[in-house]
C-alpha positions as a printed Julia matrix, in Angstrom:
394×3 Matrix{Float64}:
  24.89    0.29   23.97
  26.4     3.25   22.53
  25.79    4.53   18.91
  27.51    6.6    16.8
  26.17   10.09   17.26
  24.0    12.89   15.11
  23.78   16.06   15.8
  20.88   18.42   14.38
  21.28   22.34   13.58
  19.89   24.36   16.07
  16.38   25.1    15.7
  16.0    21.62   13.54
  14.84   19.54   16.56
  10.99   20.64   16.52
   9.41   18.1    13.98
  11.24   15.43   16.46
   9.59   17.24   19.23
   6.69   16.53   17.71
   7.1    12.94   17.31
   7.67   13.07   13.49
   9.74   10.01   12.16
  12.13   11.14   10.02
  15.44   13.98   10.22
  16.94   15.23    6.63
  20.0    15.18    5.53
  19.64   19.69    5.49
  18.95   19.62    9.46
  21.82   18.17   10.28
  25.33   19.88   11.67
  27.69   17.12   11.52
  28.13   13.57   12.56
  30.57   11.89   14.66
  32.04    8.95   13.35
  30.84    7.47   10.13
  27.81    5.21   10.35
  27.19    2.95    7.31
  24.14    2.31    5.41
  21.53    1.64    7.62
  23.68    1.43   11.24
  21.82    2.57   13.8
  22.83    5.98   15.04
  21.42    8.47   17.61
  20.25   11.78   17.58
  21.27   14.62   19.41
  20.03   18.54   19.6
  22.42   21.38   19.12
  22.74   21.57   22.74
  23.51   17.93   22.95
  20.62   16.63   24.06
  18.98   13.5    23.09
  16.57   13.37   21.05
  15.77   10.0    18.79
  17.31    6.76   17.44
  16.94    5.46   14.5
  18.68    3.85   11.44
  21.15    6.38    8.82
  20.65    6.26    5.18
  22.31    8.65    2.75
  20.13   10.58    0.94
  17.08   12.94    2.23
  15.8    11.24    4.61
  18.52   10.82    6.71
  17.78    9.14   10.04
  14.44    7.28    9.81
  13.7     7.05   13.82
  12.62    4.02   15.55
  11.99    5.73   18.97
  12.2     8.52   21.01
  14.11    6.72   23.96
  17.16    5.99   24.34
  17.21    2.03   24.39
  18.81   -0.66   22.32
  17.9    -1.68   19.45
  18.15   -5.8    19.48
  15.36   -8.78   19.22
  14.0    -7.47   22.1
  13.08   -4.18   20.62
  11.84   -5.78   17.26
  10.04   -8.73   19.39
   7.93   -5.92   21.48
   7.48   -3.65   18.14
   5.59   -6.82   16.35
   3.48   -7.76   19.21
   2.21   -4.23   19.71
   1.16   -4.59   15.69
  -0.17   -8.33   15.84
  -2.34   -6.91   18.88
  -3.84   -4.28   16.9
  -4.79   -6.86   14.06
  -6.49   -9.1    16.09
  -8.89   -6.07   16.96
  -9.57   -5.7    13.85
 -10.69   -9.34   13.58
  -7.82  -10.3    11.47
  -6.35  -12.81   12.61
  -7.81  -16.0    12.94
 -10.47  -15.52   11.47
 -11.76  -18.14    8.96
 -13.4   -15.82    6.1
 -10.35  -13.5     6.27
  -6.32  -15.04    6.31
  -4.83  -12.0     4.31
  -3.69   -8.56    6.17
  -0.98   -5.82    6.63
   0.66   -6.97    9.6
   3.51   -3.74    9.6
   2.31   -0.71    8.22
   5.72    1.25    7.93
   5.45    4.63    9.81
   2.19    3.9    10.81
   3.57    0.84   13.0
   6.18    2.91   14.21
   8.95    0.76   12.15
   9.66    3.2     9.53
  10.57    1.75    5.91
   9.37   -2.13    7.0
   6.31   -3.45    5.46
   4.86   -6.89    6.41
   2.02   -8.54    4.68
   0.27  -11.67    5.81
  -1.3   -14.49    3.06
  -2.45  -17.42    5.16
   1.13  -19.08    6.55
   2.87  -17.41    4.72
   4.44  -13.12    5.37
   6.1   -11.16    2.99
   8.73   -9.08    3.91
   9.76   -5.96    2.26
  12.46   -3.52    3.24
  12.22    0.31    1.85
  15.12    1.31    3.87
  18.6     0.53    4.61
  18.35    0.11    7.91
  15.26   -2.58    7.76
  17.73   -4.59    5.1
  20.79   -4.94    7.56
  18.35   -5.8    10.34
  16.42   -8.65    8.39
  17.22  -11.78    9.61
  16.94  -10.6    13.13
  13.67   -9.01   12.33
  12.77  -11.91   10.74
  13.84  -14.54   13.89
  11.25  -11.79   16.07
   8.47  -12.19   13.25
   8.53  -16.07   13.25
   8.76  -15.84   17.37
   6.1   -13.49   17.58
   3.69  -14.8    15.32
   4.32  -18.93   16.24
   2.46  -21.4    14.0
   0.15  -18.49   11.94
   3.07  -17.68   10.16
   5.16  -20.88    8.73
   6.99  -19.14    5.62
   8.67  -15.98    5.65
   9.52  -14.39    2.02
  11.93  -11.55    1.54
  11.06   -9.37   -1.16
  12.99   -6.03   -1.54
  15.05   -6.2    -5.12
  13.02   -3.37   -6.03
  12.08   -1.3    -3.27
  15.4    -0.38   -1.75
  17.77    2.79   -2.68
  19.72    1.47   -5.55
  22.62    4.05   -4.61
  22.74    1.82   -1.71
  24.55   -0.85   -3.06
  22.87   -3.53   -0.62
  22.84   -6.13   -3.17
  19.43   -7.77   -1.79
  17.88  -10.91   -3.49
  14.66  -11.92   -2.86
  13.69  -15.05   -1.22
  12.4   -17.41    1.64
  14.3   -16.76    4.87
  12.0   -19.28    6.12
  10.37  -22.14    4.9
   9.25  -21.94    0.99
   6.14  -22.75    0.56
   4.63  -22.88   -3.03
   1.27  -22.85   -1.67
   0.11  -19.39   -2.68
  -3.58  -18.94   -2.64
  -5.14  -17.06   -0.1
  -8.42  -16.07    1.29
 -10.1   -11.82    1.78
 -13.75  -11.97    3.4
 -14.38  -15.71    1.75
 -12.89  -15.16   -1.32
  -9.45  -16.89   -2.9
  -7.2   -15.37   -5.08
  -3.32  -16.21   -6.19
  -0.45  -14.19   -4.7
   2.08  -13.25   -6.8
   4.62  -12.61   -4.44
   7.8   -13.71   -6.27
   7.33  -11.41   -9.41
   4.0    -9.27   -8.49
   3.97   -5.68   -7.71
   4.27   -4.48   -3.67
   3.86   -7.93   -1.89
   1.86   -9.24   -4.83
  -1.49   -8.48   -3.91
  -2.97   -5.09   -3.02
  -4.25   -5.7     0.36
  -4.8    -1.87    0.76
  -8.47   -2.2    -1.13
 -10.04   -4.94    0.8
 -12.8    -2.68    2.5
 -13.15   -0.89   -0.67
 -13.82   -4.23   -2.62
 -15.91   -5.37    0.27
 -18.38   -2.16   -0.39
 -18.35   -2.55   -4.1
 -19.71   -5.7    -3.84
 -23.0    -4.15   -2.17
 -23.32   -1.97   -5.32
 -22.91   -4.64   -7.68
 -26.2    -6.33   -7.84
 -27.99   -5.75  -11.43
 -24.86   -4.01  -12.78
 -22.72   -3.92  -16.08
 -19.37   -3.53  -14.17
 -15.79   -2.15  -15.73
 -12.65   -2.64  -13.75
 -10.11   -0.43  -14.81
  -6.79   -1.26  -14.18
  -7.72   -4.72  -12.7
  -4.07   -6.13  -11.68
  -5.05   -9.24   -9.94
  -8.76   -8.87  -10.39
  -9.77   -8.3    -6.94
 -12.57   -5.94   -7.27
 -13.79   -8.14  -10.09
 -14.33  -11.26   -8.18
 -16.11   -9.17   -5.49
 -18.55   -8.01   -7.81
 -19.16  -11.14   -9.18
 -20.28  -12.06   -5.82
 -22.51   -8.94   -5.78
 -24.56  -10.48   -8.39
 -23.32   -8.25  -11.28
 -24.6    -8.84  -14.57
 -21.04   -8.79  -16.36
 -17.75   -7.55  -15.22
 -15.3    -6.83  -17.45
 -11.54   -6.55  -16.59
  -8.99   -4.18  -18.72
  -5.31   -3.64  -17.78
  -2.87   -3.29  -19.78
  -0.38   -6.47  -18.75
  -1.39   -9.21  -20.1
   0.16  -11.66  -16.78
  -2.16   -9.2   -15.04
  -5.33  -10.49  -17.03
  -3.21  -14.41  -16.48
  -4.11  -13.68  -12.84
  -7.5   -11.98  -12.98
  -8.79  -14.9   -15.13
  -7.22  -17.59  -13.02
  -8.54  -15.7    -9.65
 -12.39  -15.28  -11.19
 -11.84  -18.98  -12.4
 -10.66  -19.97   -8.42
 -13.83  -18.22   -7.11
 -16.16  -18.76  -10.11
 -15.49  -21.26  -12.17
 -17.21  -21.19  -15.42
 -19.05  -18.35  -15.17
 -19.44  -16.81  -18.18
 -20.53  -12.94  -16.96
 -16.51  -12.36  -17.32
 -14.6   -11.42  -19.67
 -10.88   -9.72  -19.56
  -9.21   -7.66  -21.8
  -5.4    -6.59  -21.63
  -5.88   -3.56  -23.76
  -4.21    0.19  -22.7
  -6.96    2.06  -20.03
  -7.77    5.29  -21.9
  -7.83    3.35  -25.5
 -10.75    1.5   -24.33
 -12.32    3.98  -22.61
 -12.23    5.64  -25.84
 -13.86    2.89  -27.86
 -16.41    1.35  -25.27
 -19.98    2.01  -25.53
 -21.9     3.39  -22.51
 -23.46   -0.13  -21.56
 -21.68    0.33  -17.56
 -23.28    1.88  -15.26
 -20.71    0.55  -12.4
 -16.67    1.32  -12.74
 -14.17    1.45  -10.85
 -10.95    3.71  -11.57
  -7.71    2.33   -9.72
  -4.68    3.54  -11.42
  -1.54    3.01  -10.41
   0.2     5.9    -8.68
   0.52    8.76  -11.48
   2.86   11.06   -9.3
   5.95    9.28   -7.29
   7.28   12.94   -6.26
   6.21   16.51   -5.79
   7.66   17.17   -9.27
   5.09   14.76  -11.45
   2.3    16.22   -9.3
   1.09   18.56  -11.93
   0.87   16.14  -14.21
  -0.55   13.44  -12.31
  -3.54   16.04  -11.3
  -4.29   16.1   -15.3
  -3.93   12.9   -15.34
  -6.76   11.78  -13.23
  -8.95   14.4   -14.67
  -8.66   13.19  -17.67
  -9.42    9.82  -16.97
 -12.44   10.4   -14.83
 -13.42   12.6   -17.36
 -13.78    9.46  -20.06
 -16.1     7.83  -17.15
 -18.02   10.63  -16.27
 -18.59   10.68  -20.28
 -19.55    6.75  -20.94
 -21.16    6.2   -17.5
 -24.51    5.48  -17.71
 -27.07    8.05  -16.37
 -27.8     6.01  -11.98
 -24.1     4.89  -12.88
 -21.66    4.92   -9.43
 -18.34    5.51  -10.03
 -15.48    4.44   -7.7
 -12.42    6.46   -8.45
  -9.05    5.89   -6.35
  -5.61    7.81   -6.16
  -2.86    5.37   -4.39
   0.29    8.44   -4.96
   1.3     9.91   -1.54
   2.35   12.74   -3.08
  -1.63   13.72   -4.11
  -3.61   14.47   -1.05
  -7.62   14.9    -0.48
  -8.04   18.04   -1.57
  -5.81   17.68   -4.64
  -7.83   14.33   -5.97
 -11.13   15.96   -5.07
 -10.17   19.27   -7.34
  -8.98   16.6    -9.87
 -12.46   14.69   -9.71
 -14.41   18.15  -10.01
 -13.31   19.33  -12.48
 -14.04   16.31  -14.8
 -17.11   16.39  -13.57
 -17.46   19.76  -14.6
 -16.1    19.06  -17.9
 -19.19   16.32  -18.17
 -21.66   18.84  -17.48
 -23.84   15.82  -15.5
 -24.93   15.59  -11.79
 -22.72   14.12   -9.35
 -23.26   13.38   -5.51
 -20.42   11.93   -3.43
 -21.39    8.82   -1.8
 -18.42    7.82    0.15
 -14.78    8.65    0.72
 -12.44    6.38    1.22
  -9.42    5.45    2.59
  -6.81    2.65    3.56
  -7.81    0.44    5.87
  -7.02   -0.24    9.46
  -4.6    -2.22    8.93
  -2.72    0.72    6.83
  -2.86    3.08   10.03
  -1.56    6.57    9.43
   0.67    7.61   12.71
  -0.97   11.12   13.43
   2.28   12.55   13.89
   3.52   11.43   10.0
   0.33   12.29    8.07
   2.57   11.52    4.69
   1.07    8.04    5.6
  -2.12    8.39    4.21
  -1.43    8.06    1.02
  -4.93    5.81   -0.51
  -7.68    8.02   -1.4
 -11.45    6.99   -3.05
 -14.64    8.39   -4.04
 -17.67    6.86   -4.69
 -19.73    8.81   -6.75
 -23.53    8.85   -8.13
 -23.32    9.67  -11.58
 -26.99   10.88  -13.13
């Protein structure tokens, strides 16, 4: 099949060369014809050579490639695409396994279907679309998904109002392409908890922390636990399970507490070592007492662009700085940064220099990252974007 071409400045073809997904709008000379929102287009050198395919999208990023050969892109394409990512979840033990029916089955870039994100809650997958392209291909993507995956997956939800260009113009409207199941409790390493996946934030549960729970809940034993920032509770419940003394969850929606409560009550019910507060972050770290000595930071993402990153960098030193202050001396902290736009190094410096600020002693006792179900391609490292530390506080 033949696509409607792009053609790239000369010199602009090396990032492609090296494998990386996207072109912008700068490196390209012209293009012949004119695609549409998310048509499928290919890419050629200066010297008319070809180069990628992949779907067009005014703005920056303009071609978002989906490979490096020139093929078709048709059921086929997404069929082989999905089976190549369901593969790599069942070696993670993922998949059918009966303490665990909750997973990132397309990771984006890092799945090599750029701007399609696919999680999995027991029969049910959520579908989200951050590009153009992935929102005209839906319903065939979605006719390869329920092939692919048979009778794991019986539901398929759409969920992209928010997360597409709104310059776009794509109209999208969330809801079941297949199936419609209300059924919407689902189970991470034994534990159930309540997806939220017709009003909740991403696919309405943040399946990018489940390894990161999982070790919390070997610190929790004996311990006074705060979650900051709680959402859905997930890290409380796991801490429960530790064998905390209390846990106490604080964000500031109060539908976010609804859930936490009703998720603790799912898992524990009854048990009175939790309590939930919907109360701003840095107001209560303000007023709380210095009776935790375990707490875990997990803001949500203070920097969306390079522009905010200043900011955001004061931002999470100021807020580690109130737990370095009110930690209790053996305390372990676990501090996170989910913005793509911080890196390592940036969060590290950010985490220092409260520290500093505290004056106290603090070892680093793990560092963390997505899990592997989140994979970063190696040749788009703007895919790791979750980053934790799990410090000793004296």
């Amino acid at each position: 099949m033949s696509y409607k071409k792009v053609y790239l400045k000369a010199g602009k073809e090396e990032s492609l060369k090296r494998f990386h997904p996207w072109v912008f709008s700068g490196a390209i000379a012209r293009i012949e014809g004119e695609p549409e929102e998310g048509e499928v287009v290919d890419v050629y050198t200066s010297k008319k050579e070809f180069i990628a395919c992949g779907h067009f999208q005014i703005g920056s990023i303009a071609v978002r490639v989906l490979t490096f050969r020139q093929e078709e892109i048709n059921r086929d394409f997404w069929k082989h695409r999905l089976e190549v990512a369901l593969d790599l979840r069942r070696s993670l033990n993922l998949v059918d396994n009966p303490e665990n029916n909750t997973y990132r089955l397309v990771h984006g870039e890092g799945d090599n279907l750029p701007g399609l994100i696919v999680d999995v809650y027991g029969q049910t997958a959520v579908m989200q679309a951050h590009s153009a392209g992935m929102h005209v291909y839906r319903m065939e993507i979605a006719e390869a998904l329920s092939e692919v995956m048979g009778d794991i997956v019986k539901h398929i939800y759409y969920k992209s109002e928010t997360t597409l260009p709104f310059k776009a113009d794509l109209g999208p409207e969330n809801g079941f392409i297949k199936g419609g199941s209300p059924e919407n409790v689902a189970l991470e390493n034994g534990l159930k908890f309540h997806v939220d996946w017709l009003k909740g934030q991403k696919t309405g549960f943040f399946v990018d922390q489940r390894e990161n729970r999982h070790l919390l809940e070997r610190y929790s034993k004996g311990r006074n636990v705060l979650n900051m920032f709680c959402y859905t509770g997930g890290f409380s419940f796991y801490a429960m399970r530790g064998g905390a003394n209390l846990v106490h969850s604080v964000d500031s929606s109060a539908k976010a507490i609804d859930l936490t409560n009703q998720n603790v009550e799912l898992n524990f019910p009854g048990d009175a070592r939790h309590q939930a507060y919907a109360e701003d972050a840095f107001k209560y770290l303000d007023r709380m007492g210095d009776q935790y000595d375990l707490i875990i930071l997990a803001p949500p993402a203070f920097a969306q662009h390079r522009d905010a990153l200043r900011n955001a960098l004061r931002g999470y030193s100021k807020l580690n700085a109130k737990a370095f202050e009110k930690i209790k001396p053996g305390g372990i902290l676990f501090t996170f940064s989910c913005s793509q736009v911080v890196d390592k190094k940036d969060f590290r410096n950010a985490v220092f220099t409260a520290a500093a600020q505290s004056g106290r002693s603090v070892r680093i006792l793990h560092q963390l990252t997505q899990p592997g179900d989140h994979p970063v391609n190696i040749y788009h490292p703007e895919g790791e974007y979750l980053k934790g530390l799990v410090l000793y506080v004296e």
